[in-house]
N, C-alpha and C positions, 0 to 999 in steps of 0.2 A: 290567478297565478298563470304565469305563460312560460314554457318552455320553449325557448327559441318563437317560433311563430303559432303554437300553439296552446292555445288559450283554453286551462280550465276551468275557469271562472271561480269565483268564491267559495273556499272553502274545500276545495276540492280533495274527496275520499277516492283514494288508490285499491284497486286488489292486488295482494303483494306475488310474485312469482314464487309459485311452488310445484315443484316435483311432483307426478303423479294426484295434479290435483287441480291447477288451472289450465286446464284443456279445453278445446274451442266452446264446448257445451255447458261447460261452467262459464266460463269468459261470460257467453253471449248470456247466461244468467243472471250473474250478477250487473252484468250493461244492464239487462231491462229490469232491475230492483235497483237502479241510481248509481254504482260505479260509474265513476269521472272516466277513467284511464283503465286500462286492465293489460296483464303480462304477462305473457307464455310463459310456458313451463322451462325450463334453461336447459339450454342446448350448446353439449360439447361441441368446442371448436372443432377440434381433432377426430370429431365421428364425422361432423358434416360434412367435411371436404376430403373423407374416406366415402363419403355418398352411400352413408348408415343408411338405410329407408325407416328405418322407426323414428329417425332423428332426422329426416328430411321433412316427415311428417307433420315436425314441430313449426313446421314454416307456415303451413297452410293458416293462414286469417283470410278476414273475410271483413268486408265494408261497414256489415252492422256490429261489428266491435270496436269503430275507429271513438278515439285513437286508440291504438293498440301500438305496444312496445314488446319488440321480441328480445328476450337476455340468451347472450352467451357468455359460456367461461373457459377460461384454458389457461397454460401456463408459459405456453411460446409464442411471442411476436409475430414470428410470421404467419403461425396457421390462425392466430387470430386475426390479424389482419386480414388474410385469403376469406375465413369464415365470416368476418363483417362485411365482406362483399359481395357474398353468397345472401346472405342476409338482406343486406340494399335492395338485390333483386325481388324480395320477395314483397319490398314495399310497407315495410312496416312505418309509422309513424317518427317513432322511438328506435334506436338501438341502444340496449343499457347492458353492462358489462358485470358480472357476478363477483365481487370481490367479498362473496360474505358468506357462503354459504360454507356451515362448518362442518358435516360430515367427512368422516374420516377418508373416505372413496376418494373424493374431492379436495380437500385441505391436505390430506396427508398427503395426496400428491404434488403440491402445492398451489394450487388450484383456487380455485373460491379466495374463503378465509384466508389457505395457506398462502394467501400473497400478502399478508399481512404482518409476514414476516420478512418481504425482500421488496420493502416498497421501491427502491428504486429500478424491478422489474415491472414492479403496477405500473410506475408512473411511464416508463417505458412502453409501456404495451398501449395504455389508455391512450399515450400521443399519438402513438400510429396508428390506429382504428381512428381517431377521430381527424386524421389526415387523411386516412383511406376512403373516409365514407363521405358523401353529402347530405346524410339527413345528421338531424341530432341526433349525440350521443349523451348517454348521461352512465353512471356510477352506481351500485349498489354496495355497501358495505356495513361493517360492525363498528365498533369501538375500538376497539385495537388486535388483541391475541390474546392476550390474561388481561390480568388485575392492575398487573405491574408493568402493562404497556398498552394505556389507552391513548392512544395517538391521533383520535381522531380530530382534534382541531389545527392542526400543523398540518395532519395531512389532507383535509377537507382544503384549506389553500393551495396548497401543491396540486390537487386533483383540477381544481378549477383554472389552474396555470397550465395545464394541458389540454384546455380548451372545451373541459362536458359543459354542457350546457344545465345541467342537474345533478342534484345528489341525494342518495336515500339511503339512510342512516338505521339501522338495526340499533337497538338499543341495548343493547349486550355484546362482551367478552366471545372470541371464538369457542375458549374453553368452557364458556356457561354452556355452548349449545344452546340446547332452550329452556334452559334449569334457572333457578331463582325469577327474580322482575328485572323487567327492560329499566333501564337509567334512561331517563329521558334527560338529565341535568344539562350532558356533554352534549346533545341534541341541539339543546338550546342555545349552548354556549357555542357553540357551530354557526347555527342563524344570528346569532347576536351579534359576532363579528363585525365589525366594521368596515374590514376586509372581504369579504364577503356579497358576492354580487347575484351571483346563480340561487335559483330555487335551491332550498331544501327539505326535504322529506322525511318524515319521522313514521318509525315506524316499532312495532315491537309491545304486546298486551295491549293492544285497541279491541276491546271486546263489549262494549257500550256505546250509546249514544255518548254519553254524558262523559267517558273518558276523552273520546273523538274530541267535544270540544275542549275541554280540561287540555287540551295539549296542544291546538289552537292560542287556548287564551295563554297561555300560563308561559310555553316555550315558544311562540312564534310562531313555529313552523307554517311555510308554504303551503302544504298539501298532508296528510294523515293516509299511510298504508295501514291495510289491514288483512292481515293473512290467515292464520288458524281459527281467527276468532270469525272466518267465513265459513269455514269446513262444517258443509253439514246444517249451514243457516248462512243462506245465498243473500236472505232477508233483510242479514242485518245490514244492507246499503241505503232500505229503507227507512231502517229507524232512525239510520245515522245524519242523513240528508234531511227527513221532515225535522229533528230535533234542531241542528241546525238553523233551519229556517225559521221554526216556527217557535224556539223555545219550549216547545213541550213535547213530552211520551206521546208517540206515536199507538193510539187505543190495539190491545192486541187482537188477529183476528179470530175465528173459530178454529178449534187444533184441525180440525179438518182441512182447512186451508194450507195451514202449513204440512198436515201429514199429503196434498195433494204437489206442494213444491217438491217435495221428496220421491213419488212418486215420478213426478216429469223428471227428476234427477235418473232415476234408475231407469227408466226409459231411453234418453238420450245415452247413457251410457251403453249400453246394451245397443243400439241403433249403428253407436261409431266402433264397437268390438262385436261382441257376441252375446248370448243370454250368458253363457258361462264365465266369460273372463271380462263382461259391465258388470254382474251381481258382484262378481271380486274386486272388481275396482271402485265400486261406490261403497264397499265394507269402509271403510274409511272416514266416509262423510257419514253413517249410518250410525257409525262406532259414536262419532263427536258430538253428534247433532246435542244440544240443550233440551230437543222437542220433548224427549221421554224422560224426563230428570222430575223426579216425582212422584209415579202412577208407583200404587205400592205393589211388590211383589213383581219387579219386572225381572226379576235376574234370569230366571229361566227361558221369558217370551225376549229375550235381549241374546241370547245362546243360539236360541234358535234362527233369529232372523241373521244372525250373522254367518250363522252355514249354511244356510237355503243356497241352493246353484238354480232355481226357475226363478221366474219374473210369479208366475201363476202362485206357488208356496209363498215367495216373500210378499206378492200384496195378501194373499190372505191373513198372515200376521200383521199388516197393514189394517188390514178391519177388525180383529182382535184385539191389537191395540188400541185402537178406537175408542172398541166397549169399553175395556179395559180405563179410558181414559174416562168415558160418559162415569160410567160405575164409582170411582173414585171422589167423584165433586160432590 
């Protein structure tokens, strides 16, 4: 698959853009477990060209991420355009535009998602960032707004009539949130088009190898995002790449190995904040992780590691769980 002039090659597995969660140290994680592409955290038009510093911050990439795509979102033409040129500077790959994100902070401003309700502002805004900028630009979006307004195949034409060079497709409703299963149907019928010339990208419950390619074979799609179902298992770019290739399960390794990925998780985190607000910020990937689904009697050692504020208390429950794990088998 090639977006404009760059080339993913086969088959290619995306990490999806999320909030408080793909920041440079995850990025460059999951790049070295087999993410294709990978995407900053999204960043308000309207902070950066206020020169927010928490949200300038979001610019910083680096070489060993490429390609790397930075998103932004906003709901006014112009500061989006000013902020995709703020953006160009910073050299990213990609510039992709957030039309999907449903949080009410963000949609109910109309924002994200809530442009999903005034497409001839999306369509508006998406022309003139991709007039303003000279890299590619590509799209991120849902299904429609409800149930009763799934619009994404009319409007997946119109987007590409304003010149993205891509598009990636959430498999759900604004109003699911992230409630019930992704529809990949409308996905498909997107790619199937015959109209249709630009990559597309599916995205929405990629939590297996074996979904990954299920959605490959079955819907078409370009390239397969995968977002929550990375949170907390960086891994899974592994499994999903050898499966691909190879047709089979990737053998798993010792829990050790993986309770050691977790470990350089809290680490890095911690390196680019502090011991107190990395322990708080990798809560998150700690909370989701798969690794400890199982070991009996964790509810309490699961309590714990999740208010530890040292590195020193939360790897010791690190080696407790461990036992905890040997003991079990």
């Amino acid at each position: 698959m090639k977006i404009a002039n760059i080339d993913l090659g086969k088959y290619p597995i995306l990490l999806a853009p999320m909030e408080d969660v793909t920041d440079a140290a995850f990025r460059l994680m999951c790049k070295r477990f087999g993410a294709d592409m990978v995407y900053t955290e999204f960043v308000s038009a309207d902070a950066l060209i206020r020169s927010v510093n928490k949200t300038q911050q979001k610019l910083h990439i680096s070489d060993e991420e490429r390609p790397v795509v930075i998103q932004i979102y906003g709901r006014d033409v112009d500061s989006m355009v000013e902020a995709a040129k703020i953006v160009e500077e910073a050299q990213p790959d990609i510039l992709d535009i957030n039309f999907g994100c449903p949080v009410k902070r963000v949609a109910g401003k109309g924002a994200g998602a809530g442009m999903l309700q005034n497409v001839p502002k999306m369509l508006e805004i998406t022309k003139a960032v991709v007039d303003a900028v000279n890299i590619p630009v590509t799209v991120k979006t849902r299904l429609g707004w409800d149930c009763d307004n799934k619009i994404i195949v009319p409007l997946a034409e119109q987007l590409q009539d304003c010149g993205v060079a891509g598009l990636a497709i959430h498999g759900r409703t604004r109003s699911q949130m992230y409630t019930g299963e992704a529809d990949w149907t409308l996905i498909g019928e997107v790619k199937n088009n015959p109209r249709m010339h630009i990559p597309i990208i599916g995205n929405g419950d990629v939590t297996t190898a074996q979904r990954a390619k299920e959605c490959f074979d079955r819907y078409g799609v370009d390239a397969v995002m995968i977002g929550r179902g990375s949170i907390g298992r960086p891994w899974i770019f592994r499994e999903v790449k050898h499966f691909l290739e190879t047709g089979e399960e990737l053998s798993p390794e010792a829990f050790g190995w993986y309770l050691d990925v977790l470990r350089e998780q809290v680490q890095n985190s911690v390196a680019r904040l502090d011991e107190r607000r990395g322990i708080i910020h990798i809560r998150r990937h700690l909370a989701a992780t798969p690794l400890f689904k199982g070991i009996p009697n964790f509810r309490e050692t699961r309590i714990a590691m999740l208010r530890t504020e040292s590195v020193e208390d939360l790897f010791t429950i690190f080696d407790r769980i461990k036992e905890m794990q040997i003991a079990s088998l």
